[in-house]
SETOR-466753 format. One record per residue: residue number from 1; x, y, z of N, C-alpha, C, O in turn. Coordinates in Angstrom, 2 decimals, m for minus. Example, Ala and Ser with C-alpha at 12.3 -4.5 7.8 and 13.67 -1.06 7.14 Angstrom:
<node 1,<13.19,m5.69,7.80>,<12.30,m4.50,7.80>,<13.20,m3.30,7.80>,<14.24,m3.32,8.46>>
<node 2,<12.85,m2.25,7.08>,<13.67,m1.06,7.14>,<12.90,0.03,7.87>,<13.41,1.14,8.04>>
***
This chain:
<node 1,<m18.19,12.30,m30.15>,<m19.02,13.15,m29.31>,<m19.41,12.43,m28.02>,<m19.47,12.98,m26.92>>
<node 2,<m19.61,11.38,m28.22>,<m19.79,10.48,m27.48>,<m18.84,10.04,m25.84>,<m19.11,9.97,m24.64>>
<node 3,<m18.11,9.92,m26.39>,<m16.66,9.53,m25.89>,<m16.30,10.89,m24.88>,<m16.37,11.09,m23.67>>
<node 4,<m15.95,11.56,m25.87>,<m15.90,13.41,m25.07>,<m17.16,13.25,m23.37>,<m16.83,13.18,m22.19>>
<node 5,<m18.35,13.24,m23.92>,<m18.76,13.24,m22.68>,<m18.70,12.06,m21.49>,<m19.06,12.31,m20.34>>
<node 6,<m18.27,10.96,m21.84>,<m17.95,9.86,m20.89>,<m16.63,10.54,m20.46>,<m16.92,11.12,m19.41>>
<node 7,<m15.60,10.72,m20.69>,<m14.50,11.12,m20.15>,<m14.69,12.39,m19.50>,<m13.72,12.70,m18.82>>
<node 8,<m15.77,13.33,m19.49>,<m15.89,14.52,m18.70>,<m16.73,14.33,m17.72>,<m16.91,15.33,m17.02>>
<node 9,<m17.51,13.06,m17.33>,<m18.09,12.09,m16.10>,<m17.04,12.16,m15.57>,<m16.56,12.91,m14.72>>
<node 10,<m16.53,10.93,m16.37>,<m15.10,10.33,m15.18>,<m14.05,10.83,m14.56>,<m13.39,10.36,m13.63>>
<node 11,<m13.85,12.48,m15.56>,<m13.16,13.59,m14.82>,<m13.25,14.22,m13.45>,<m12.42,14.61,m12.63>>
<node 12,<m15.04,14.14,m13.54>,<m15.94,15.06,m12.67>,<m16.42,13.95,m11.28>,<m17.02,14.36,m10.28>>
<node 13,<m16.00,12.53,m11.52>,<m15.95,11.78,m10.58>,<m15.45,12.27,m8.93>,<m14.53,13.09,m8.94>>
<node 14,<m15.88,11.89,m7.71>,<m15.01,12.38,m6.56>,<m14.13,11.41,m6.67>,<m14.30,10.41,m7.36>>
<node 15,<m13.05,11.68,m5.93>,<m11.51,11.27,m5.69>,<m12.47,10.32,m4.51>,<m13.45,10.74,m3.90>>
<node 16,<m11.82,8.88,m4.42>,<m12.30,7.35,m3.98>,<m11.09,6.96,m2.68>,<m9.88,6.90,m2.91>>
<node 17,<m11.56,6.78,m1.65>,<m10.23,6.35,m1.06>,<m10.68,5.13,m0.72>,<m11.85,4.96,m0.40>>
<node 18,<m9.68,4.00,m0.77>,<m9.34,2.92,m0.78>,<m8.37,1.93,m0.38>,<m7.21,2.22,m0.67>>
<node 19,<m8.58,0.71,0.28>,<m8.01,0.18,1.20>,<m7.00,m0.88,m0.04>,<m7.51,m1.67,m0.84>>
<node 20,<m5.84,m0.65,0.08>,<m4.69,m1.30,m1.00>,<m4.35,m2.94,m0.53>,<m4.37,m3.94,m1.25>>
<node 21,<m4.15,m2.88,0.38>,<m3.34,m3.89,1.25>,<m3.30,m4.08,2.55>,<m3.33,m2.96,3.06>>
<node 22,<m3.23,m5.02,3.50>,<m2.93,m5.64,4.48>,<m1.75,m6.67,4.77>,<m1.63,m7.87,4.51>>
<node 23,<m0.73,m5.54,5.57>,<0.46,m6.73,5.69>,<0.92,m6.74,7.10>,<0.61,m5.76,7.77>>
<node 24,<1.60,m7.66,7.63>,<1.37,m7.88,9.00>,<3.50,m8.46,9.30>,<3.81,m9.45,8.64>>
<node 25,<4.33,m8.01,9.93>,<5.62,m7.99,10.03>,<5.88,m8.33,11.73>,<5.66,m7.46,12.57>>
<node 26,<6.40,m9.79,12.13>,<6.52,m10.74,10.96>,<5.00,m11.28,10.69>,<4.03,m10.92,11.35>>
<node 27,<4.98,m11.94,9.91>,<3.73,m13.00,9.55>,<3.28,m14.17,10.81>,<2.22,m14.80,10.70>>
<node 28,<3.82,m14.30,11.50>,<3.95,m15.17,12.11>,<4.21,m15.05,13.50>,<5.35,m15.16,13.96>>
<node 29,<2.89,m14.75,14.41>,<3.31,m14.26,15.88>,<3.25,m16.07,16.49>,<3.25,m17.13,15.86>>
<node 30,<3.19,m15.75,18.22>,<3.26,m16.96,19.15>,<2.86,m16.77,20.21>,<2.88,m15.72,20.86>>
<node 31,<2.31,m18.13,20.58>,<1.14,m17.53,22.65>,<2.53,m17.55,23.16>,<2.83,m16.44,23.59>>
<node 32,<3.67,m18.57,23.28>,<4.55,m17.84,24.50>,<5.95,m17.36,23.30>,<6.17,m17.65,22.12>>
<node 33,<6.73,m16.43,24.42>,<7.66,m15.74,23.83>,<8.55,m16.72,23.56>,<9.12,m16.87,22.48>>
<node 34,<8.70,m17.45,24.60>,<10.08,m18.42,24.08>,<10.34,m18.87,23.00>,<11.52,m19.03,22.68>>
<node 35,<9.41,m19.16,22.26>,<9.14,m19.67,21.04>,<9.37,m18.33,19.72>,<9.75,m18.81,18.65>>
<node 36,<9.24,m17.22,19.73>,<9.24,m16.34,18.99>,<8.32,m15.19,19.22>,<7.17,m15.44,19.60>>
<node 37,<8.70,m13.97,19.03>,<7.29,m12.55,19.03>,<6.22,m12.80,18.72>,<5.77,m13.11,17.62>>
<node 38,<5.44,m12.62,20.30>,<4.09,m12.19,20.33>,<3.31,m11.33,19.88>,<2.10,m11.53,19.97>>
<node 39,<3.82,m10.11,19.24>,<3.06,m9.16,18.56>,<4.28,m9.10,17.60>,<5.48,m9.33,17.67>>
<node 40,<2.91,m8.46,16.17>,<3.44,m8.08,15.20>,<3.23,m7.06,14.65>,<2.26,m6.80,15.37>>
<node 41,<3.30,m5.94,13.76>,<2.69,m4.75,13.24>,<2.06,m4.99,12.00>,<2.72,m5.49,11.08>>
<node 42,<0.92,m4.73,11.86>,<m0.10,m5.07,10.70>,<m0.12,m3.58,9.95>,<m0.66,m2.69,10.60>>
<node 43,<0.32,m3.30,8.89>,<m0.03,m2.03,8.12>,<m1.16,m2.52,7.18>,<m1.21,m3.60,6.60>>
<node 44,<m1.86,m1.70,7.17>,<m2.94,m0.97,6.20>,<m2.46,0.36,5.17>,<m2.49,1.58,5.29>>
<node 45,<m2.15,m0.28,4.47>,<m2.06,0.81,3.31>,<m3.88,1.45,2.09>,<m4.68,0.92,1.32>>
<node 46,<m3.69,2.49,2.53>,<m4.82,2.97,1.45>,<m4.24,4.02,0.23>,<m3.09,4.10,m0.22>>
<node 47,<m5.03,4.50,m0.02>,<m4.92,5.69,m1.45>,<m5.69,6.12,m1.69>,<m6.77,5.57,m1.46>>
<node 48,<m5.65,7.52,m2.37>,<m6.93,7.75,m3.16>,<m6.82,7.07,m4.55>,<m5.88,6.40,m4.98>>
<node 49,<m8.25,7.44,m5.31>,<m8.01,6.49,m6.50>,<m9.81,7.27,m7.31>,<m10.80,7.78,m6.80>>
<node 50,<m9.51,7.02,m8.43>,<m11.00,7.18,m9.52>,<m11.08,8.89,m9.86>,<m12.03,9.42,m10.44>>
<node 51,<m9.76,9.69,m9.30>,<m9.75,11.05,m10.15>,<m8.60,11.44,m10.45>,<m7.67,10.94,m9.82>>
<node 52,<m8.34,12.33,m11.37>,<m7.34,12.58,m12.30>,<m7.16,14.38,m11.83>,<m6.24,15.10,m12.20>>
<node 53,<m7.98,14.66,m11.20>,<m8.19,16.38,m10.46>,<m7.41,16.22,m9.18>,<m7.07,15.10,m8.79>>
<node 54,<m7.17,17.18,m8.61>,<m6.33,17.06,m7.35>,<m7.64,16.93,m6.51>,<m8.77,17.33,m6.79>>
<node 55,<m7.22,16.34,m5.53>,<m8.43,16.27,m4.67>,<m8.88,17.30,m4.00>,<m8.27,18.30,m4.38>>
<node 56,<m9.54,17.51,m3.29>,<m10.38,18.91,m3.39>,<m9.81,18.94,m1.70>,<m9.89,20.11,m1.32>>
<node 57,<m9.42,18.29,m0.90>,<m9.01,18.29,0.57>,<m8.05,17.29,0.80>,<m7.50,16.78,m0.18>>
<node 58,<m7.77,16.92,1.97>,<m7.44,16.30,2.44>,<m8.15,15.61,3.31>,<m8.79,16.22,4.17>>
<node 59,<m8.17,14.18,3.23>,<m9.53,13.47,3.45>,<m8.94,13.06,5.53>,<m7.84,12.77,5.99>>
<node 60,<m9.82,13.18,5.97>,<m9.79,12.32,7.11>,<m10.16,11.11,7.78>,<m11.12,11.16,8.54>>
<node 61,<m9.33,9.63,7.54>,<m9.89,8.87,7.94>,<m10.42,8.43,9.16>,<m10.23,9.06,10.20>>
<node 62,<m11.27,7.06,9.07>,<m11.34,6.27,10.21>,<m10.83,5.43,9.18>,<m10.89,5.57,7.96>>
<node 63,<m10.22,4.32,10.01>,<m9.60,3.09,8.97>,<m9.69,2.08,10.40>,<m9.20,2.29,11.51>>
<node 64,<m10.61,0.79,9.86>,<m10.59,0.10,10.61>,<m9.93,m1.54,10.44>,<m10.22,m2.09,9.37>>
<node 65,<m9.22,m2.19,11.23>,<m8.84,m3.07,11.23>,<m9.68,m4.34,12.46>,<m10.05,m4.20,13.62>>
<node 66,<m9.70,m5.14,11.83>,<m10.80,m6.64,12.63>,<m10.12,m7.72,12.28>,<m9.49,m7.85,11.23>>
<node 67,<m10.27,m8.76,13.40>,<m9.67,m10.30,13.46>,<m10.79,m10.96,12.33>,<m11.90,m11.17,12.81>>
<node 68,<m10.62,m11.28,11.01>,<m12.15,m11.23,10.16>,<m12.60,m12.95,10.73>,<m13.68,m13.34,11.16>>
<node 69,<m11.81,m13.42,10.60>,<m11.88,m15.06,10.89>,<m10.78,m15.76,11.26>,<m9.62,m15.35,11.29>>
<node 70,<m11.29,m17.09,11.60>,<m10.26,m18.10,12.37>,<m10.22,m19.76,11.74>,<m11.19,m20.52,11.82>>
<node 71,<m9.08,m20.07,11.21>,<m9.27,m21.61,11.35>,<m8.22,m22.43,12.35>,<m7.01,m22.29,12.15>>
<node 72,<m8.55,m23.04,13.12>,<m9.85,m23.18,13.35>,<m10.11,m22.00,14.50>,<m9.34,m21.37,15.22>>
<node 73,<m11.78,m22.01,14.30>,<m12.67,m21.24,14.88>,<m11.71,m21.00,16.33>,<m11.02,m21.93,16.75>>
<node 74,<m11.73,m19.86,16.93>,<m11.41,m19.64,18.30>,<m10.11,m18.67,18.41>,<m10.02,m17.95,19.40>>
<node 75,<m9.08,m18.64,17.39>,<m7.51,m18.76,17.43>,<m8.35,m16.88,17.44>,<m9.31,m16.40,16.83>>
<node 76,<m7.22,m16.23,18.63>,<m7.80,m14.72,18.91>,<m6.41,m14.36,19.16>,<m5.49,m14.90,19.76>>
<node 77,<m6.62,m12.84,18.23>,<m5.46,m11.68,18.41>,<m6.60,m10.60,19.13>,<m7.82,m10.45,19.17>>
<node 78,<m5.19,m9.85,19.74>,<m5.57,m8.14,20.04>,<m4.86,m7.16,19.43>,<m3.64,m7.10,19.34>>
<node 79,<m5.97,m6.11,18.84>,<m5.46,m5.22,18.24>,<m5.17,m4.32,18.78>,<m6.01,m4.28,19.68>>
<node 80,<m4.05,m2.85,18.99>,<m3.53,m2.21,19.50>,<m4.60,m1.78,21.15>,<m5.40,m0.92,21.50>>
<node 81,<m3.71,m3.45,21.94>,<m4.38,m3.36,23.05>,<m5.80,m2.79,23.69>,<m6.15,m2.42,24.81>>
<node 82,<m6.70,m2.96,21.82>,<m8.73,m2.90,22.30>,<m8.75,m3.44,23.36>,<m8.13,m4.38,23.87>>
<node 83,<m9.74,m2.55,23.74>,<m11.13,m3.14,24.78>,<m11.80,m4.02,24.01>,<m12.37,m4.93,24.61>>
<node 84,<m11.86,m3.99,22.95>,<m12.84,m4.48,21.91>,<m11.74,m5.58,21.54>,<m10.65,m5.24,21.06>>
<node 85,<m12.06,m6.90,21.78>,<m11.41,m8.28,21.12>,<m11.36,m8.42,19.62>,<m12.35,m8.56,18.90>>
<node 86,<m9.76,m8.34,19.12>,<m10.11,m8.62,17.63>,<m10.23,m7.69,17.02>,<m10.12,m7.96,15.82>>
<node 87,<m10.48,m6.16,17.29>,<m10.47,m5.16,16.30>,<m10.12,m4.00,17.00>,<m9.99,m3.91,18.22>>
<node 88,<m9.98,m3.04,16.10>,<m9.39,m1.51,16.63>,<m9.45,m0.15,15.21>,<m9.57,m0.40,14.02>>
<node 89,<m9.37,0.64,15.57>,<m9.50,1.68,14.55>,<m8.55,2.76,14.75>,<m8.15,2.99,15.89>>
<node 90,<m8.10,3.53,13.64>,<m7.12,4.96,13.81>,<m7.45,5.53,13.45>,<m7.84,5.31,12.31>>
<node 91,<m7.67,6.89,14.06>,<m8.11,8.21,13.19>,<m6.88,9.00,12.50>,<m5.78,8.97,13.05>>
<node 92,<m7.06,9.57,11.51>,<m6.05,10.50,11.02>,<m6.43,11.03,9.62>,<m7.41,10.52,9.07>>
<node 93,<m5.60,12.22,8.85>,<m5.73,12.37,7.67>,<m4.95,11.95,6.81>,<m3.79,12.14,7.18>>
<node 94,<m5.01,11.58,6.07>,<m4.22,11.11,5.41>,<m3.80,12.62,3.91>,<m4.47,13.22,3.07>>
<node 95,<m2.27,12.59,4.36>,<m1.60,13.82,4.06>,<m1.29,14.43,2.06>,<m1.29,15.48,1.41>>
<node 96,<m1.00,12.57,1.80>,<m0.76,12.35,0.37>,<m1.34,11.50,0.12>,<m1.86,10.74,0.94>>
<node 97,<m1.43,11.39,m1.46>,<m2.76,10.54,m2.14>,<m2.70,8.59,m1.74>,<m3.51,7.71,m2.01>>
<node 98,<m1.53,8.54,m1.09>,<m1.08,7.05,m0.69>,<m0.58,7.07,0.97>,<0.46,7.55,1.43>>
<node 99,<m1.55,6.48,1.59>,<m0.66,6.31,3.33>,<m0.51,5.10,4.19>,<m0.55,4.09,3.48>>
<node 100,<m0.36,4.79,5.56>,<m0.51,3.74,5.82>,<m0.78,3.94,6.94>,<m0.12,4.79,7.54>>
<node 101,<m1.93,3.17,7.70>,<m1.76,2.88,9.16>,<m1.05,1.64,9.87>,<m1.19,0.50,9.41>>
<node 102,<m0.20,1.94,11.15>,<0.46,0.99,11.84>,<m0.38,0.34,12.53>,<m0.91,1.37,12.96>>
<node 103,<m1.04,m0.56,13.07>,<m1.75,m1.61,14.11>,<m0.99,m2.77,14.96>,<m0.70,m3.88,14.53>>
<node 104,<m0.78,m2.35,16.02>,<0.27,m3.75,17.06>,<m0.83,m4.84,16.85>,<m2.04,m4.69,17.01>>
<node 105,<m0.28,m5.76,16.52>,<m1.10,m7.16,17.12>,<m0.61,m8.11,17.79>,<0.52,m8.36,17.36>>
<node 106,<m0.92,m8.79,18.66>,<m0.85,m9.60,19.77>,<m1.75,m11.18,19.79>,<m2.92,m11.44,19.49>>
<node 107,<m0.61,m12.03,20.30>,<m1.21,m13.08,20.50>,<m2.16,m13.27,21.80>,<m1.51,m13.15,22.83>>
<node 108,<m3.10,m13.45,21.94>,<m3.78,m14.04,23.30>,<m5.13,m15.29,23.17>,<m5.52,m15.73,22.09>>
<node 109,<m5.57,m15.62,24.20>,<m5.64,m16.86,24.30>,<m5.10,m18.02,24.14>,<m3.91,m18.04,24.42>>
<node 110,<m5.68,m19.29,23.68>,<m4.76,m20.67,23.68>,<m5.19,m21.33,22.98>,<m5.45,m22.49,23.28>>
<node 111,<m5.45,m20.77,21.68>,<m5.63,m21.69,20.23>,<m4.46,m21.06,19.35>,<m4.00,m19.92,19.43>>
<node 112,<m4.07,m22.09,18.48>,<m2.97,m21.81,17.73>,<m3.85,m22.02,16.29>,<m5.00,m22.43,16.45>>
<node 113,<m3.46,m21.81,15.13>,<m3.89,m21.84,13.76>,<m3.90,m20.00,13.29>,<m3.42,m19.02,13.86>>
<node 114,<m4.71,m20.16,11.96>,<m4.48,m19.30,10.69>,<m5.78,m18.16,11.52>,<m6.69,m18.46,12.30>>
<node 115,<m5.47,m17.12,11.08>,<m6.54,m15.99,11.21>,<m6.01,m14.62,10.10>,<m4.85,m14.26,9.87>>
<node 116,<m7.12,m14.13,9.64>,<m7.43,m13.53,8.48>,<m7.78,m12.30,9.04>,<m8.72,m12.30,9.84>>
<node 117,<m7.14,m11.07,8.74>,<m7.21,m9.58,9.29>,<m7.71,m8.57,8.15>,<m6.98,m8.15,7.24>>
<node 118,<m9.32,m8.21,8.38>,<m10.24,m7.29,7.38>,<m9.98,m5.94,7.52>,<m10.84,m5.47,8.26>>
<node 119,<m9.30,m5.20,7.21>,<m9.49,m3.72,6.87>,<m10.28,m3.29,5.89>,<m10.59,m3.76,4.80>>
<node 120,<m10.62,m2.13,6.58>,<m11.91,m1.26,5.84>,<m11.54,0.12,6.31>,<m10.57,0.32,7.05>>
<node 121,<m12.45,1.20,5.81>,<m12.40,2.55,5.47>,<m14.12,2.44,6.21>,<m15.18,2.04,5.74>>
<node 122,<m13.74,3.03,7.62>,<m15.26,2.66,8.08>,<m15.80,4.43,8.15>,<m16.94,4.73,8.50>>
<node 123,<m14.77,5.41,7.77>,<m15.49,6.96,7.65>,<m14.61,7.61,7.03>,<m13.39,7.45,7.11>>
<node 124,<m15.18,8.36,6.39>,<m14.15,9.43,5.66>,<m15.29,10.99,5.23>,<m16.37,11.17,4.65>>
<node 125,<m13.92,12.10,6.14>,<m14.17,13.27,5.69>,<m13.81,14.48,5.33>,<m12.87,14.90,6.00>>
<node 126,<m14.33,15.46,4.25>,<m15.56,15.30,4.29>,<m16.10,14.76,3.29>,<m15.71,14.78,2.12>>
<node 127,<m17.45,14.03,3.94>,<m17.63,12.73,3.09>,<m18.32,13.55,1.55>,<m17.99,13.05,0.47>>
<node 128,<m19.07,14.53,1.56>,<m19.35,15.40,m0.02>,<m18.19,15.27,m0.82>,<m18.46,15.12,m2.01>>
<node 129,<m16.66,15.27,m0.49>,<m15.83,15.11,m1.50>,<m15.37,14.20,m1.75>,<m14.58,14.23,m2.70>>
<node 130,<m15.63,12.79,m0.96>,<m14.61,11.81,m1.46>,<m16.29,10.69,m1.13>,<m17.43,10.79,m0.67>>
<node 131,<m15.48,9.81,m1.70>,<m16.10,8.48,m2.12>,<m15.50,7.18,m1.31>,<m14.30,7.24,m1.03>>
<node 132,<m16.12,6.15,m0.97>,<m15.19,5.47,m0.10>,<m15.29,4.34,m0.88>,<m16.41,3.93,m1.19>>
<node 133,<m14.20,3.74,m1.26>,<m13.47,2.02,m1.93>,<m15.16,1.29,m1.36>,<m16.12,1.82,m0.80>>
<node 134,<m14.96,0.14,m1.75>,<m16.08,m0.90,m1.69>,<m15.47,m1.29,m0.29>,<m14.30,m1.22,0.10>>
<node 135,<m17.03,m1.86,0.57>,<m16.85,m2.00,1.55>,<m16.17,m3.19,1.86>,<m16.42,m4.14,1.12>>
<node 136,<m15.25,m3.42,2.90>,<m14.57,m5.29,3.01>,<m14.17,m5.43,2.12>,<m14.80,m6.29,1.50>>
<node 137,<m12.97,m4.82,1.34>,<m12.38,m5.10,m0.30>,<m11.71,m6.80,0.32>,<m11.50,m7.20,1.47>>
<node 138,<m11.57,m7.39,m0.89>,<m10.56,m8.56,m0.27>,<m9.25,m7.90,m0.86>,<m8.42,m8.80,m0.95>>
<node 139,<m8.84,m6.97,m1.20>,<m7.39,m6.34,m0.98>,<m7.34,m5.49,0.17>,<m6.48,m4.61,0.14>>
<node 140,<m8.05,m5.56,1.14>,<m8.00,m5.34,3.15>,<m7.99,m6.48,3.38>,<m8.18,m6.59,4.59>>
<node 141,<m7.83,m7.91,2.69>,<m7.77,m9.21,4.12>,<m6.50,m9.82,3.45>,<m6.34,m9.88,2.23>>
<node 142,<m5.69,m10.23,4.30>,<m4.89,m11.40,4.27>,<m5.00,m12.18,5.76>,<m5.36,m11.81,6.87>>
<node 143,<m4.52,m13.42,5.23>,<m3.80,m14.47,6.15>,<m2.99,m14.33,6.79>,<m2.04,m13.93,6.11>>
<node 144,<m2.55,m14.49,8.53>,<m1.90,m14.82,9.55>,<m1.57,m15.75,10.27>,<m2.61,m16.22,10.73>>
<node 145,<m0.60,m16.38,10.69>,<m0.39,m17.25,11.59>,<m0.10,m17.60,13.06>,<1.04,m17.16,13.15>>
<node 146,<m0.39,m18.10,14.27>,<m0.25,m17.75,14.90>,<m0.03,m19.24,16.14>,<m0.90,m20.07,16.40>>
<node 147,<0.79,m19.21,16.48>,<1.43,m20.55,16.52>,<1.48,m20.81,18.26>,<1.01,m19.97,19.04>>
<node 148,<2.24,m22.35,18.79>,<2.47,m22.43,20.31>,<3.47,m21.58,20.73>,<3.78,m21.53,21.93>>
***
């Protein structure tokens, strides 16, 4: 009896969208060209996730991508040519229960080393039907490199 009603919660749960992954092609940008590509394309993959019901819409994101950190401190990308240093956002809906956003990234300034790229789910609507993943998942950050 018990059981029966926990599983008719978790039925009745909203559909969760959620940030899967962060991958960045190649891994490995550079301040000058001679040396190898200056920009790379960073996908963000999300999903929905936590219902077993069809989802009641089609959700519309904001999905945001940020330079999260640097070692060492300083080493700076641009994201699809921001005003804003280090971060950028896409709007869209996302059509099926799994999608991805594209993000250019770019080398600039004149520190070389590792930097770490945070995706998040910074809006989603409408927000009454869906639920949004935990904020700053560490399955939105990986590691980058970014070289002379």
């Amino acid at each position: 009896m018990n059981l029966q009603k926990r599983t008719c919660f978790i039925e009745n749960q909203k559909p969760k969208v959620r940030v899967e992954s962060v991958t960045m092609s190649p891994a490995v940008i550079h301040l000058e060209e001679k040396n190898g590509p200056t920009c790379a394309t960073a996908v963000v993959r999300v999903a929905l996730t936590g219902s077993h019901a069809p989802a009641p819409a089609k959700p519309w994101l904001r999905v945001f991508l940020v330079e999260y950190s640097s070692d060492p401190p300083g080493v700076k990308v641009n994201i699809n040519d921001s005003k804003y240093q280090g971060s950028a956002f896409i709007d869209r809906t996302l059509d099926k229960p799994e999608g991805s956003f594209s993000f250019r990234v770019c080398a600039t300034g004149d520190m070389t080393g590792k930097f770490i790229l945070q995706a998040d789910i910074f809006d989603v609507k409408p927000a009454a039907a869906f639920d949004r993943g935990e904020h700053a998942p560490i399955s939105g950050r990986n590691e980058f490199e970014l070289r002379k």
